[in-house]
C-alpha positions as CSV (number, residue, x, y, z in Angstrom):
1,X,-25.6,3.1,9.7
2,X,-27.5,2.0,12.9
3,X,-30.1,-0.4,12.0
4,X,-33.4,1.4,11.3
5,X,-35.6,-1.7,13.4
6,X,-33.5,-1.6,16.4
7,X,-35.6,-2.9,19.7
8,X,-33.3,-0.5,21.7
9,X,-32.3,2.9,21.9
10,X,-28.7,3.5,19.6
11,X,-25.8,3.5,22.6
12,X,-24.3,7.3,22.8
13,X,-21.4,7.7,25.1
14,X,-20.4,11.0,26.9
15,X,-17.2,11.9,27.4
16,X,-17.0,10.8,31.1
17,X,-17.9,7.1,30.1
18,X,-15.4,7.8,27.2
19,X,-12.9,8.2,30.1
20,X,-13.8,5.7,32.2
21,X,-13.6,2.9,29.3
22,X,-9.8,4.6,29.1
23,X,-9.4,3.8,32.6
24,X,-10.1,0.2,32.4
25,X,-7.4,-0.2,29.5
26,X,-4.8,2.2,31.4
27,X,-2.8,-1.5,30.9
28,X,-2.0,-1.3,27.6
29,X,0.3,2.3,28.7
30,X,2.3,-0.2,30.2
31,X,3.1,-2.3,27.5
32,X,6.5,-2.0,25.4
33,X,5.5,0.1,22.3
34,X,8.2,-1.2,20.3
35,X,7.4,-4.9,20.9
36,X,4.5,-4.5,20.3
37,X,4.5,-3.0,16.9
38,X,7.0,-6.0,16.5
39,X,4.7,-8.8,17.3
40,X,1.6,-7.0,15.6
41,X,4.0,-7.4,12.1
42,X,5.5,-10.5,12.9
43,X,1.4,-11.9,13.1
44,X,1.5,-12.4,9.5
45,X,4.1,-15.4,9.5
46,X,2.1,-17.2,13.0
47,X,1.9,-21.0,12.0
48,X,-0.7,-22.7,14.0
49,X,-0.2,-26.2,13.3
50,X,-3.5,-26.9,14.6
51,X,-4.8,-25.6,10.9
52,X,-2.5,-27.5,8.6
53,X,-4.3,-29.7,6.1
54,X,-7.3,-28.2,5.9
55,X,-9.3,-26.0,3.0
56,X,-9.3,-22.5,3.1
57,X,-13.2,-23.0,4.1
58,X,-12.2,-25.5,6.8
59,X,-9.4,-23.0,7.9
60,X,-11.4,-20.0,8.2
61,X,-14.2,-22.2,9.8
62,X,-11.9,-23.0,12.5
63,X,-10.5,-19.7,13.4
64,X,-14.1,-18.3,14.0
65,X,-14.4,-21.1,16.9
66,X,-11.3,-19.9,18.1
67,X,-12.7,-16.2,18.2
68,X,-15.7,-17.3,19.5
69,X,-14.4,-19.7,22.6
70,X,-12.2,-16.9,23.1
71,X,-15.8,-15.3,24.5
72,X,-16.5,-18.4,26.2
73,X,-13.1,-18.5,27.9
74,X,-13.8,-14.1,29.3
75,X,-17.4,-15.6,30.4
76,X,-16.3,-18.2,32.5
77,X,-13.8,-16.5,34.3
78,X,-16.5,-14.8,35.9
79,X,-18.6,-17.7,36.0
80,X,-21.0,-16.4,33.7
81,X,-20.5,-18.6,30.4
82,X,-23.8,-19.0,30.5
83,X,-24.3,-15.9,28.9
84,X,-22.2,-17.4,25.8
85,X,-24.7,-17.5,22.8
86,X,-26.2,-14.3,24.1
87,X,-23.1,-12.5,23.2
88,X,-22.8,-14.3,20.1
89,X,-26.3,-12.9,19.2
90,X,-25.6,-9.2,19.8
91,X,-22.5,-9.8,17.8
92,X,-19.6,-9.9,20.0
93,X,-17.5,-12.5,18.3
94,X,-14.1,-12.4,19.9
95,X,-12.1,-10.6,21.8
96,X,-11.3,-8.0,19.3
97,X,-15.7,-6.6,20.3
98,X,-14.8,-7.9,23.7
99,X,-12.3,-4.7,24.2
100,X,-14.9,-2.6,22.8
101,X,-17.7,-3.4,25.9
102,X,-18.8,-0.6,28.2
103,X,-21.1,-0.7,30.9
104,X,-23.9,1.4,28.9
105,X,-23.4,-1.1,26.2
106,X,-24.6,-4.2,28.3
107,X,-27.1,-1.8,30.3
108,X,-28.9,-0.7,26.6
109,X,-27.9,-3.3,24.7
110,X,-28.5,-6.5,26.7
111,X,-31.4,-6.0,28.8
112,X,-31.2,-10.4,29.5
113,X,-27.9,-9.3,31.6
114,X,-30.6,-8.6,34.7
115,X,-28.0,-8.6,37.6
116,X,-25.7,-5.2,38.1
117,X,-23.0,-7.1,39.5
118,X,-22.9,-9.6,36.6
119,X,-22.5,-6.4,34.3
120,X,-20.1,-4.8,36.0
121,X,-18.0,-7.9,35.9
122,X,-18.7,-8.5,32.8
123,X,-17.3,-5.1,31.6
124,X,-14.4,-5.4,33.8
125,X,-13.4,-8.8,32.5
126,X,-14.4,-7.9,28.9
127,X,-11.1,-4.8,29.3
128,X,-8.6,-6.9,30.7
129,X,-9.3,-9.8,28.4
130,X,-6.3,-8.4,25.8
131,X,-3.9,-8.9,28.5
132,X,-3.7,-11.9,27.3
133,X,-1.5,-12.4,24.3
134,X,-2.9,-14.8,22.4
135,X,-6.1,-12.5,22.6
136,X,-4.6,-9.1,21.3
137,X,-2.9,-10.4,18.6
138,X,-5.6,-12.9,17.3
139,X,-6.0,-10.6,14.7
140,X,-2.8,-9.8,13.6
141,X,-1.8,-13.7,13.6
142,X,-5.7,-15.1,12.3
143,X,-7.5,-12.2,10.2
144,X,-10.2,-10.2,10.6
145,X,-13.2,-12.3,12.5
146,X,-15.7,-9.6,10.7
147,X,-14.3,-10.2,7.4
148,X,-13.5,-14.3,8.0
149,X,-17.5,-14.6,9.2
150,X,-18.8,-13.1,5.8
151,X,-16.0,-15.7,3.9
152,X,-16.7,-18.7,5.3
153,X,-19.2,-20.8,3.9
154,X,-19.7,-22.9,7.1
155,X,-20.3,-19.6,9.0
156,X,-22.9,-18.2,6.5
157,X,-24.9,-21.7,6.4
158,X,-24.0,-21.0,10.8
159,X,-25.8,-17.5,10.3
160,X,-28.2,-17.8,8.0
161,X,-31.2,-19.3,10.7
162,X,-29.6,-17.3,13.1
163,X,-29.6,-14.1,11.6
164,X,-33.2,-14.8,9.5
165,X,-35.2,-16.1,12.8
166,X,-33.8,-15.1,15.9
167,X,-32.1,-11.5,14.9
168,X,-28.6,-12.3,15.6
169,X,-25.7,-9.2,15.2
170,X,-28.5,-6.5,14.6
171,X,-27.1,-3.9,16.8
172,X,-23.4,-4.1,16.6
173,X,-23.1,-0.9,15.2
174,X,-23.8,0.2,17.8
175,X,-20.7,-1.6,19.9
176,X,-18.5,-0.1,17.7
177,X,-19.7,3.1,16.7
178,X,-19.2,5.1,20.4
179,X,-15.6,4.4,20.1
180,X,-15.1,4.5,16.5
181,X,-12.8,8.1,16.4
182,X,-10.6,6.4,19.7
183,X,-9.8,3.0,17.8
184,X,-9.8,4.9,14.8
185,X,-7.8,7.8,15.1
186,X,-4.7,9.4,13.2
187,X,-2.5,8.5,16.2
188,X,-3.8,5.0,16.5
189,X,-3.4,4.5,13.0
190,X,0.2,6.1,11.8
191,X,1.9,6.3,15.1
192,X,5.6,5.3,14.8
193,X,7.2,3.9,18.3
194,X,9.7,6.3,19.5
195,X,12.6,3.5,19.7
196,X,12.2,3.2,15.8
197,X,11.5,6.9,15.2
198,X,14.9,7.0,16.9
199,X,16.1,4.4,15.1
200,X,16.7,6.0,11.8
201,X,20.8,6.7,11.8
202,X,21.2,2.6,12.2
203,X,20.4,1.7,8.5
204,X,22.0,1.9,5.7
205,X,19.3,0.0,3.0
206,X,16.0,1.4,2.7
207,X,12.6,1.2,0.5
208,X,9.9,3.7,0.3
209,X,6.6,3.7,-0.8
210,X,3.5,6.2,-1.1
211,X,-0.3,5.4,-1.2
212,X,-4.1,6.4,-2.2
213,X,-4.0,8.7,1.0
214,X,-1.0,10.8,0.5
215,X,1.3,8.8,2.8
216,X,5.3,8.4,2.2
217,X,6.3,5.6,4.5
218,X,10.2,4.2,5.0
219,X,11.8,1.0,5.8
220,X,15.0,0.0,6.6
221,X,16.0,-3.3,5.0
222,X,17.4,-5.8,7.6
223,X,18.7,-9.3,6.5
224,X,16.8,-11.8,8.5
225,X,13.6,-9.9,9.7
226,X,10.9,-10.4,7.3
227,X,8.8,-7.4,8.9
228,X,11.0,-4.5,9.2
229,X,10.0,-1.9,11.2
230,X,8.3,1.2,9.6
231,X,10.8,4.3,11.0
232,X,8.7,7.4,8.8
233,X,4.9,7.5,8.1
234,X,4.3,11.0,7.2
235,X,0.8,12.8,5.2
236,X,1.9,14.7,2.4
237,X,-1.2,15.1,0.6
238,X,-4.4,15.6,0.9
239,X,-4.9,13.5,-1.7
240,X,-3.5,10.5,-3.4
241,X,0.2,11.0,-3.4
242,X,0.7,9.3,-7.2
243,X,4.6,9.9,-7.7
244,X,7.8,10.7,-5.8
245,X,11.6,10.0,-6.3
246,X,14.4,9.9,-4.0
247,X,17.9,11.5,-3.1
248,X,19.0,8.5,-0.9
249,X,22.1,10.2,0.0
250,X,20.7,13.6,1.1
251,X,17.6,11.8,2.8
252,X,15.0,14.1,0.8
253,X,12.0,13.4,-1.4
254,X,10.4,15.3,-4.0
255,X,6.5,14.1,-4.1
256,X,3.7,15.0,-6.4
257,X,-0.2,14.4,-6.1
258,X,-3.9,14.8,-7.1
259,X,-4.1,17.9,-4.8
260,X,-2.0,20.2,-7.0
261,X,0.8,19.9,-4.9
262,X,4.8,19.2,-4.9
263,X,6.4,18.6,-1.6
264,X,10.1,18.4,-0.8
265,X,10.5,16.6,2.3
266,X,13.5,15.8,4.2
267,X,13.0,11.8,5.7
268,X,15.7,12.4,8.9
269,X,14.1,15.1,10.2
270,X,10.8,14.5,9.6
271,X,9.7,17.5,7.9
272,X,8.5,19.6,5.0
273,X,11.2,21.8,3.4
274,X,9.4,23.5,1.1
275,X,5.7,23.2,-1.0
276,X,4.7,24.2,-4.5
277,X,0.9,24.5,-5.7
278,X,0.4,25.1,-9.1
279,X,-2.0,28.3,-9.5
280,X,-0.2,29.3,-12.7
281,X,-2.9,28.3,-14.8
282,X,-5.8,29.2,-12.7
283,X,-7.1,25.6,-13.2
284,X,-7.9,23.6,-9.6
285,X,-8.5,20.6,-11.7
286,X,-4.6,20.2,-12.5
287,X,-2.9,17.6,-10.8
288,X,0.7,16.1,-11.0
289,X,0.9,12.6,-12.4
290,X,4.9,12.1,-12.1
291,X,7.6,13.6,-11.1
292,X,11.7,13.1,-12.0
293,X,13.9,15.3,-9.7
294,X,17.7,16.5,-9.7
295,X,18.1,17.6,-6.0
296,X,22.2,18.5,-6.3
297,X,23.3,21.2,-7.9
298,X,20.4,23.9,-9.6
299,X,17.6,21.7,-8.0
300,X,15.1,21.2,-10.1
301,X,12.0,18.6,-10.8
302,X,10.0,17.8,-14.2
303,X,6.3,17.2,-13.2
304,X,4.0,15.7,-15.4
305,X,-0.1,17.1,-15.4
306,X,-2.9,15.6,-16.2
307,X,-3.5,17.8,-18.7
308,X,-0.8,16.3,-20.7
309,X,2.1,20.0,-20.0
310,X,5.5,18.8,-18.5
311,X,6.2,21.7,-16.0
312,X,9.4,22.1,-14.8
313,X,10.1,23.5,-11.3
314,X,13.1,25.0,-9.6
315,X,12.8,23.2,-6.5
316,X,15.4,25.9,-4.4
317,X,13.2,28.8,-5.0
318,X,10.0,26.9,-5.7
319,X,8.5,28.8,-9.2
320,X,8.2,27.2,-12.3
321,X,10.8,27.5,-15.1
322,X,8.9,26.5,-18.1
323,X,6.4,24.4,-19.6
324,X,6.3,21.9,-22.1
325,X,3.6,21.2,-24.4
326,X,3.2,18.0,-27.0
327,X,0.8,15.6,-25.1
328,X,-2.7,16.0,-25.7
329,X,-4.2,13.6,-22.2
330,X,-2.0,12.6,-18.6
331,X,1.4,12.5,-18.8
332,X,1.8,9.5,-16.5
333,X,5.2,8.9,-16.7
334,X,8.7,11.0,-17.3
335,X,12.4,10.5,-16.9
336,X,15.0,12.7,-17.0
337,X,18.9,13.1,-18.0
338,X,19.8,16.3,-16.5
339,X,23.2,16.3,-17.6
340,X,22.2,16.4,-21.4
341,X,19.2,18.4,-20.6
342,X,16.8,15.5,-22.3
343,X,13.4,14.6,-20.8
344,X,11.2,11.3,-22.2
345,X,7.5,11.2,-21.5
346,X,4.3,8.9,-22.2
347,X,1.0,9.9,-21.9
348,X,-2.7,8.8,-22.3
349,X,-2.4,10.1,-25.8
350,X,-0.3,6.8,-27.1
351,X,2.4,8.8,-27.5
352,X,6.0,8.8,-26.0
353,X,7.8,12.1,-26.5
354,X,11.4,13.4,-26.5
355,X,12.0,16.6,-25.2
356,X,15.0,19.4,-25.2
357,X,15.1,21.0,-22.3
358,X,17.6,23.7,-23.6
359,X,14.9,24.7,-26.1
360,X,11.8,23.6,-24.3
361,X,11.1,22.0,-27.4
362,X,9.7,18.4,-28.6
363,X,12.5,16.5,-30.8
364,X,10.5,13.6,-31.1
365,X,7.4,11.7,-31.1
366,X,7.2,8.0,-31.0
367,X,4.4,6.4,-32.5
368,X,3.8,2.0,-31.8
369,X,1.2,2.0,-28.7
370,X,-2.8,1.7,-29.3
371,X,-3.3,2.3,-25.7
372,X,-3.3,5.1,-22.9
373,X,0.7,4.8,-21.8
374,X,0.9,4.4,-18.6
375,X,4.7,3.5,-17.6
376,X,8.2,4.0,-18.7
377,X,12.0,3.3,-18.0
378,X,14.6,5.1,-19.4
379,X,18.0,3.9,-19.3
380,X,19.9,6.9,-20.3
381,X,23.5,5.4,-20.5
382,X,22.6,3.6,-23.8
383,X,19.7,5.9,-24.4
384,X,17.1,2.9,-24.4
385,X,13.7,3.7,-23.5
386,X,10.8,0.8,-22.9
387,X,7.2,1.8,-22.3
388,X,4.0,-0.4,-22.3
389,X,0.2,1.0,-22.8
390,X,-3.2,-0.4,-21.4
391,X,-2.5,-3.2,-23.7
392,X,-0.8,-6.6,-23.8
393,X,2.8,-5.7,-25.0
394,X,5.4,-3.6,-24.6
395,X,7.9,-1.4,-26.8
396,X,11.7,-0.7,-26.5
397,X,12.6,2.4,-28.0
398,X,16.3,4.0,-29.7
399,X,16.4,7.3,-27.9
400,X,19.9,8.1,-29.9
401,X,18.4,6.7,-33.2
402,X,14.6,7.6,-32.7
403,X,13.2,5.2,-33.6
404,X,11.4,1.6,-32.3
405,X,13.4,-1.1,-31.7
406,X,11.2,-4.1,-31.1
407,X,7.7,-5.1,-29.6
408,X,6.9,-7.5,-27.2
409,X,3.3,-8.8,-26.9
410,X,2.4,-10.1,-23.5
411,X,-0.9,-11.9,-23.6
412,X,-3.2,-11.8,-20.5
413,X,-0.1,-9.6,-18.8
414,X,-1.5,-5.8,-18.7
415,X,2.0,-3.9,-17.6
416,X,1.6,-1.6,-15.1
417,X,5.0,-1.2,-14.2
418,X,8.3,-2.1,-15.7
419,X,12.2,-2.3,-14.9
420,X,14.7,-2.0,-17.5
421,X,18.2,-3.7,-17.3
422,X,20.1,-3.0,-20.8
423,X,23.5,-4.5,-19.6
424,X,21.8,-7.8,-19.2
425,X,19.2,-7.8,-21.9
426,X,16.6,-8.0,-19.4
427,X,13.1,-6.5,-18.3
428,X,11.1,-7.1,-15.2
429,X,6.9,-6.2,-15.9
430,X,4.1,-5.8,-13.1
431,X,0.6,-6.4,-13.9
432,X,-3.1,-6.5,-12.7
433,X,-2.5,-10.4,-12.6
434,X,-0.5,-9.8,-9.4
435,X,2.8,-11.4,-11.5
436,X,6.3,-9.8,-12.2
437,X,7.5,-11.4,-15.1
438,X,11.4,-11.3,-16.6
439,X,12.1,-10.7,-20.0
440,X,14.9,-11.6,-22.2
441,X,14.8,-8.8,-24.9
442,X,17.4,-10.4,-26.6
443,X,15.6,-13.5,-27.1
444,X,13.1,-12.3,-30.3
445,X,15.6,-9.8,-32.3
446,X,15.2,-12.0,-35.0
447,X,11.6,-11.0,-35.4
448,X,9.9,-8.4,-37.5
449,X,9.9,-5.3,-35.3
450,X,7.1,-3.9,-37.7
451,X,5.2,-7.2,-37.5
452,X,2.0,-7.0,-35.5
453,X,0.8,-10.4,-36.2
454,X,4.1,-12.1,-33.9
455,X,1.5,-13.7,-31.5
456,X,3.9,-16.0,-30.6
457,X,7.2,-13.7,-29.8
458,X,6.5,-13.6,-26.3
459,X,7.1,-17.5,-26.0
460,X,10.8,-16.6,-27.4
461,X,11.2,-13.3,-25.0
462,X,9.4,-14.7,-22.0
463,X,11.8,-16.1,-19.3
464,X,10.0,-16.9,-16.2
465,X,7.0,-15.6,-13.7
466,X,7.1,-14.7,-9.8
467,X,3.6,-15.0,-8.1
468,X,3.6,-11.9,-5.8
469,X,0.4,-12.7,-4.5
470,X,-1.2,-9.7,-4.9
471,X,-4.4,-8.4,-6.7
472,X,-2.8,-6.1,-9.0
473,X,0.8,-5.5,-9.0
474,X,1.0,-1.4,-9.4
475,X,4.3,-0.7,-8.9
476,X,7.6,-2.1,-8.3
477,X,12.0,-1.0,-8.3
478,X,14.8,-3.3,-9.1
479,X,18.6,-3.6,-7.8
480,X,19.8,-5.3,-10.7
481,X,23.2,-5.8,-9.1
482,X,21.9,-7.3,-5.4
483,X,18.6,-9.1,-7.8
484,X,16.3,-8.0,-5.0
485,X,12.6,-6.9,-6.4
486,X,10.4,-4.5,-4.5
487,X,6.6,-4.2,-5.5
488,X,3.6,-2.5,-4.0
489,X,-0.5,-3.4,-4.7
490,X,-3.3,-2.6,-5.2
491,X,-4.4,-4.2,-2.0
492,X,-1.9,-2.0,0.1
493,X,1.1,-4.6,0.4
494,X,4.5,-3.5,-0.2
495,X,7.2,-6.6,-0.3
496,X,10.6,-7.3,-1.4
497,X,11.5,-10.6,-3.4
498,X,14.7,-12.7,-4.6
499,X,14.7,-11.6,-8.4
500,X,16.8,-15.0,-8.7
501,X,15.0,-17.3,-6.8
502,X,11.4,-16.0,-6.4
503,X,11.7,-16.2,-2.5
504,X,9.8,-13.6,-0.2
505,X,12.3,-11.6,1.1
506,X,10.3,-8.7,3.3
507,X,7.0,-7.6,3.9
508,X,6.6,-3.6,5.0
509,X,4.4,-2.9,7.2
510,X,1.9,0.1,7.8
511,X,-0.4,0.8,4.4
512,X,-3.6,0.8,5.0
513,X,-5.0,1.7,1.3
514,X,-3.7,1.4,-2.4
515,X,0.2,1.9,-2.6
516,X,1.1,4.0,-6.0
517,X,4.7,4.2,-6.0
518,X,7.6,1.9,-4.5
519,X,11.3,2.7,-4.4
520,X,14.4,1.4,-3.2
521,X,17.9,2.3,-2.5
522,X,20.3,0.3,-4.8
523,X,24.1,-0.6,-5.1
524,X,24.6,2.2,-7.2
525,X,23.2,5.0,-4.9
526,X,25.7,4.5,-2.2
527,X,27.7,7.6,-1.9
């Protein structure tokens, strides 16, 4: 909101003045879309050796004085650095509010700027300024100077008078707010360059990932660049898009969200195929959870509802073929072996279920968790299922005897997500605590499977950790074959890792909110 004491009126530009600040950055038409996307990614690995050594305080302290002499530097060039602390006060901190300066800006906005040649060279220098390299990807390379500003310690003792006494940054709202929608907009934001658009039929390795605002993007995994290019960013759903699974050899995805809604999208072309909303049950508070998918032969997808029904849907004609009851909350997480016709669940209820599709009927109910279930894995070649609950363990289950085969506690380590590797004896976990951690499920057979007190069992089945770095780890895919781990955050990063060696592999580009679901293509989906 525009502050309520403002000295000034609040800056509203028509759509001529809208123009004419287009005209000034006519420039940046001329610049090589593709590179640029590239450089803008590649920011995130920039070593300034200038910043080695010092705290993260000191650090962040630093890069503010390199945002703000970047002001300085625009001033002088027009010989009017005298005006330096002026903009400081009105809150233009760096280039990044330097690109953002019109003419009716300085004319409402800084009434000390007397002279109408000094504003108009001012404005003028203030648009080109980006030209500059080091300048238009200061962000990219350095952070946010908005967000570093209310970080740094140094720069809220540097504020505090300022702001307190001589009313420092009250009106930059209104630099930014005139020409919010143009820096803001759909194109600005999701745009894919039309070299990498183009770019699709050169890769063979992919990952894909979908987020809190209904995006599916794609990636092409390419040994040595550690920011792949994003080739598909496409809005599927007007809401969240929780779940989706992919047919790597067709090129298709079957998605599921919190508006009601399945999608079956073909990634190649770039389009919709075909979309299912549930009305069936005249209820517009359903929504799909999770969704398993067979896109060969019959085509069909099991869908789990928040509601705790497992619908299944015939994805060729797009109606529903039948509905399974048995959980009482969310079904958060299903898997399916469409040759036997067998489909495993969990749910909010506790409960894991095992379902016959042939007689739409549940076989089985496994009982062990004491918390809303909110992942699972099924390996259906030695019918082994593992599952974990909001709480600190997880449970491997006999799908062929029905029955529980061990616990695992997990202390401090709430599992999100979970990768199951049978052959091996092994189990990757993701958790709020940002970690993936490996499991050796072998390790603690010799312990009571029905003992609850084995505090200590993780200790025997706990192998080693990888610090992803992230705030909560939400959801992650393993190539057991390659050991390559992919994992997506809460804080919108989606990376790829050495499974063997910990080492940072990739970082994917493009997410700008919560990512909900990650996968990748493996060794065994190659046709």
């Amino acid at each position: 909101m525009p502050p309520s004491d403002s000295a000034t009126p609040p800056v509203v530009l028509i759509q001529e003045e809208i123009d004419e600040w287009h005209q000034k950055l006519k420039w940046q038409k001329e610049l090589n879309e593709q590179t640029e996307h590239r450089l803008q990614r590649e920011g995130i690995f920039w070593h300034d050796k200038r910043l080695d050594g010092l705290s993260d305080d000191d650090r962040m302290w630093e890069i503010i004085k390199m945002s703000f002499r970047q002001v300085a530097q625009v001033l002088a060039s027009v010989g009017l650095v005298h005006f330096f602390e002026y903009f400081l006060q009105r809150g233009i901190l760096g280039a990044k509010h330097l690109r953002l300066l019109t003419l009716k800006y300085v004319e409402t906005k800084m009434p000390e700027i007397r002279d109408a040649e000094d504003r108009r060279l001012i404005v003028e220098a203030a648009a080109e300024c980006m030209q500059d390299e080091e300048m238009r990807f200061f962000e990219a390379r350095y952070g946010d100077i908005d967000r570093l500003i209310l970080d740094s310690q140094h720069a809220r003792r540097f504020l505090s008078e300022k702001l307190l006494h001589e009313q420092w940054m009250i009106d930059q709202y209104d630099l930014t707010a005139p020409l919010h929608a143009e820096t803001n907009s759909f194109f600005t934001k999701w745009t894919v360059p039309r070299a990498d658009f183009a770019s699709f039929d050169q890769y063979e390795d992919w990952v894909a990932a979908s987020s809190c605002d209904g995006m599916l993007f794609l990636w092409p995994i390419i040994e040595g660049d550690r920011t792949p290019p994003v080739v598909r960013c496409k809005s599927l759903h007007s809401a969240p898009c929780v779940d989706f699974v992919m047919d790597w050899n067709r090129m298709e995805a079957v998605t599921c969200g919190l508006d009601n809604k399945v999608n079956l999208y073909n990634l190649k072309e770039n389009e919709v195929v075909s979309t299912f909303r549930d009305g069936r049950d005249g209820n517009d508070a359903q929504v799909f959870l999770c969704v398993d998918a067979q896109l060969e032969g019959a085509g069909l997808a099991a869908l789990g509802t928040n509601f705790g029904k497992v619908k299944v849907l015939d994805l060729q004609r797009m109606q529903l073929v039948t509905s399974l009851l048995g959980h009482s909350d969310h079904c958060r997480a299903l898997s399916v072996d469409w040759e036997r016709r067998l489909l495993v669940s969990c749910s909010w209820d506790s409960y894991v279920h095992l379902y016959d599709l042939r007689s739409s009927k549940l076989v089985q109910r496994f009982e062990g968790h004491n918390g809303n279930c909110v992942a699972l894995e099924v390996d259906w070649q030695h019918m082994v299922a593992a599952s974990s609950a909001a709480e600190y363990r997880f449970i491997l289950w006999d799908l062929e005897e029905r029955k529980l085969i061990q616990r695992y506690d997990s202390p401090g380590h709430n599992v999100n997500c979970l990768s199951l590797n049978t052959e091996e004896g092994t189990l990757a976990t993701g958790s709020d605590d940002g970690l993936v951690k490996l499991w050796n499920l072998a390790a603690d057979e010799a312990s009571d499977c029905d003992s609850r007190d084995s505090r200590d069992s993780w200790q025997n089945a706990w192998e080693r950790s990888i610090d992803c770095k992230h705030h909560m780890t939400l959801a992650m895919d393993v190539d057991w074959s390659r050991k390559k781990l992919v994992t997506a955050s809460w804080d919108y990063n989606v990376d790829m890792w050495d499974l063997q060696t910990g080492d940072h592999l990739h970082h994917f580009f493009k997410p700008r909110r919560c990512m909900t679901q990650v996968r990748m293509k493996k060794a065994c989906d190659a046709p």
